[in-house]
C-alpha positions, 0 to 999 in steps of 0.5 A, spaced: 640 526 078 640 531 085 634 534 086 637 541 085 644 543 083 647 546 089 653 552 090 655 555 095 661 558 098 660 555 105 652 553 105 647 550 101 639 551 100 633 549 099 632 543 094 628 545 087 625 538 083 628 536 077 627 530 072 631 524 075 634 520 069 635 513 069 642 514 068 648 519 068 655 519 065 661 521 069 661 527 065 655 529 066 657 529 073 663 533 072 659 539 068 654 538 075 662 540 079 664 544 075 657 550 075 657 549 082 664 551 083 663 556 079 658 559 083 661 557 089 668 560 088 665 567 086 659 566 093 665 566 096 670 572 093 663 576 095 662 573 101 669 574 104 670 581 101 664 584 104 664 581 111 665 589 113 658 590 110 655 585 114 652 585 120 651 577 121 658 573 119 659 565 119 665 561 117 667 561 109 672 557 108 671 555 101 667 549 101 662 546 097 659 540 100 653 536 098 650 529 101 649 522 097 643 522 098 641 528 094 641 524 088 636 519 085 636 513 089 637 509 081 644 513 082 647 512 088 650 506 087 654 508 081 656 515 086 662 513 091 666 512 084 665 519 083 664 523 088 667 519 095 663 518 098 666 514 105 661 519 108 654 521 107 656 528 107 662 529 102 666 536 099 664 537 092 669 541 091 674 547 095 675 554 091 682 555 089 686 559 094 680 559 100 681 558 108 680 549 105 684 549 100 690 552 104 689 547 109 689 541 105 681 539 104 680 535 098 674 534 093 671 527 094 674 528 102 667 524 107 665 529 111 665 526 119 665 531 123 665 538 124 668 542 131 667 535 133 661 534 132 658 528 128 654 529 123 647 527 124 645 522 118 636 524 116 634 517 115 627 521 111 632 523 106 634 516 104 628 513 100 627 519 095 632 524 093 633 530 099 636 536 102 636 534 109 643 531 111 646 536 107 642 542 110 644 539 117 651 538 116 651 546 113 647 548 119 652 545 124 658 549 120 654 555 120 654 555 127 661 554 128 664 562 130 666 565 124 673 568 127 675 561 130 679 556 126 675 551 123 676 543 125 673 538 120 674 530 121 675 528 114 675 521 111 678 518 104 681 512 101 679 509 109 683 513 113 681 519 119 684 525 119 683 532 123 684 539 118 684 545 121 682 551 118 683 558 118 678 562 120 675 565 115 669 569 116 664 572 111 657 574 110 652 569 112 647 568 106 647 561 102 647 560 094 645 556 090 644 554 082 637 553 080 634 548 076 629 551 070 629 553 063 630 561 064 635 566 066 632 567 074 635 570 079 632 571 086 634 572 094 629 571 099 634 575 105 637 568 106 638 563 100 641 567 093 638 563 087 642 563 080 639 560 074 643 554 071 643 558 064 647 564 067 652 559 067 651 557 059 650 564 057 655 568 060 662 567 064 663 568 070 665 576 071 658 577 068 655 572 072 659 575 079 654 581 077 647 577 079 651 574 085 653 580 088 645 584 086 641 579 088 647 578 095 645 586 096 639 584 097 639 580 103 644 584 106 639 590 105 634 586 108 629 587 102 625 581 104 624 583 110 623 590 109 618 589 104 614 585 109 614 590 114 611 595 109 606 590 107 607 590 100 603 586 095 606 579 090 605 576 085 600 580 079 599 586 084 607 587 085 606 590 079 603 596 080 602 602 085 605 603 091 608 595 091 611 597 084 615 603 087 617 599 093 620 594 089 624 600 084 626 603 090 629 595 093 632 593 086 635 600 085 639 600 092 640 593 090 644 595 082 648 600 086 650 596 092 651 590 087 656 595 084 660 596 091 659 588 093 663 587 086 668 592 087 671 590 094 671 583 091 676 586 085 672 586 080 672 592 075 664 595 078 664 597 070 662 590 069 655 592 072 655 598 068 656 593 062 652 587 064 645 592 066 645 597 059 647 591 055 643 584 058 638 587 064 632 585 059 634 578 058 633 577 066 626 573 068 623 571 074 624 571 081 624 578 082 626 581 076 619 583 073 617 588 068 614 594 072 618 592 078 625 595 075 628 600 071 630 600 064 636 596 062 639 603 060 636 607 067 639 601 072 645 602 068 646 610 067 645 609 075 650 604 076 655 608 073 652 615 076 654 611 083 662 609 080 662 616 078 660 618 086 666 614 090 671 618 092 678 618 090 682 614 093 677 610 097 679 604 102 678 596 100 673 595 103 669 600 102 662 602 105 657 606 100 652 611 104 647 606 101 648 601 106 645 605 110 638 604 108 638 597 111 636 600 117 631 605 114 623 603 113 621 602 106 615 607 105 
């Protein structure tokens, strides 16, 4: 299989390792599709919604791509059959009603270009599974200007074709599905991780609730600003005035998540919901015991801060708490 499961709305992150069967199954490959584009179609919802909220912006044109060389070298023979493959980079799949999508891209098209620019082919990632070509055709993307359209040569079934795409600006952040047994969430300020058992355990609108958590995260600067503080990880994290701060960041990051949501067009109850009723399920990656609040307390604040919104407030709205982007954590 691939080194990891990646999914995103324009960009994909870092690899995870993962176990390399000898074989897999045209329907396992379709379950592989289909969790990556549940994340990324709700990365995508979030990302272009909120683009006031953000300072930094890319193109998100609705895209998830991925690169044959990802996959186990055992498996790449078998690959073109499913995923195309004309070029080593390749569309996973477009997220319904995007800037691709109403441009005419396809799944399974080889991606040869993008701005005219050729996409470089890393040789290091052919012998062993790598993220390398992939995250270099993301990065040439990302580079394009976020509120011009967007070119993209692609190739199918042998012939060439040019698609341009609307601009499609959106929050620069990547998002990826993880690889692993518990249900872990994380942001690092430029890759959002989401555990591939939120995709079994809960539908979409619930899993949009993590998204959107771990997205106030790197548009609050919270690695960053933690950093500056000198906080404390690991066991320490846990205590003292590195477990206040962490507090301080994962309840900025419920209420901000909320908003995140509710630009987007969900029902911000669903934070609400989701914190009182799953909040302790959560493991790993940031959510750790006492560096956050009670399920009961992330969800009484939640609904504390829906209560605050003035009525009749405009789409999108930018809640006061963006503003501590800019203060230090102390």
């Amino acid at each position: 299989m691939r080194s990891m499961l990646a999914a995103a709305a324009l960009l994909v992150a870092l690899p995870a390792p993962a176990p390399a069967p000898a074989q897999e199954t045209p329907e396992q490959f379709a379950a592989l599709r289909e969790v990556d584009m549940r994340l990324a179609g709700i990365a995508w919802r979030l990302a272009t919604a909120n683009r006031a909220l953000c300072r930094d912006l890319a193109p998100v044109p609705g895209i998830a791509i991925h690169a044959i060389d990802q996959y186990d070298p055992k498996l790449r023979a078998g690959l073109p059959a499913i995923f195309g493959f004309e070029a080593p980079v390749a569309v996973e799949g477009v997220v319904p009603n995007s800037a691709a999508a109403r441009a005419g891209v396809r799944p399974n098209e080889g991606i040869s270009a993008v701005g005219g620019q050729a996409l470089a082919i890393s040789p290091a990632g052919r012998a062993q599974a790598s993220s390398a070509t992939r995250d270099a055709a993301a990065a040439v993307i990302a580079r394009q200007p976020a509120d011009a359209p967007l070119a993209l040569t692609l190739v199918q079934g042998g012939r060439t074709r040019t698609v341009t795409v609307p601009p499609s600006p959106g929050c620069r952040s990547r998002f990826e599905v993880l690889v692993g047994p518990g249900l872990s969430a994380s942001a690092d300020g430029d890759i959002v991780q989401i555990g591939v058992r939120f995709f079994e355990r809960f539908d979409d609108d619930m899993i949009a609730v993590v998204v959107a958590h771990e997205f106030a995260h790197n548009i609050l600067k919270h690695r960053e600003r933690l950093d500056a503080a000198g906080v404390k990880r690991g066991l320490l994290s846990e205590f003292g005035r590195n477990g206040r701060l962490f507090r301080q960041t994962e309840n900025q990051a419920d209420l901000l998540g909320m908003h995140l949501l509710r630009n987007a067009g969900w029902d911000p109850a669903l934070a609400v919901r989701f914190w009182r009723e799953h909040g302790g399920e959560v493991d790993g990656g940031l959510f750790r015991s006492r560096t956050h609040p009670s399920s009961k307390a992330r969800g009484d604040a939640v609904a504390a801060e829906i209560a605050a919104i003035p009525a009749g407030s405009a789409l999108p709205y930018l809640p006061p708490v963006l503003a501590e982007r800019d203060r230090p954590l102390n």
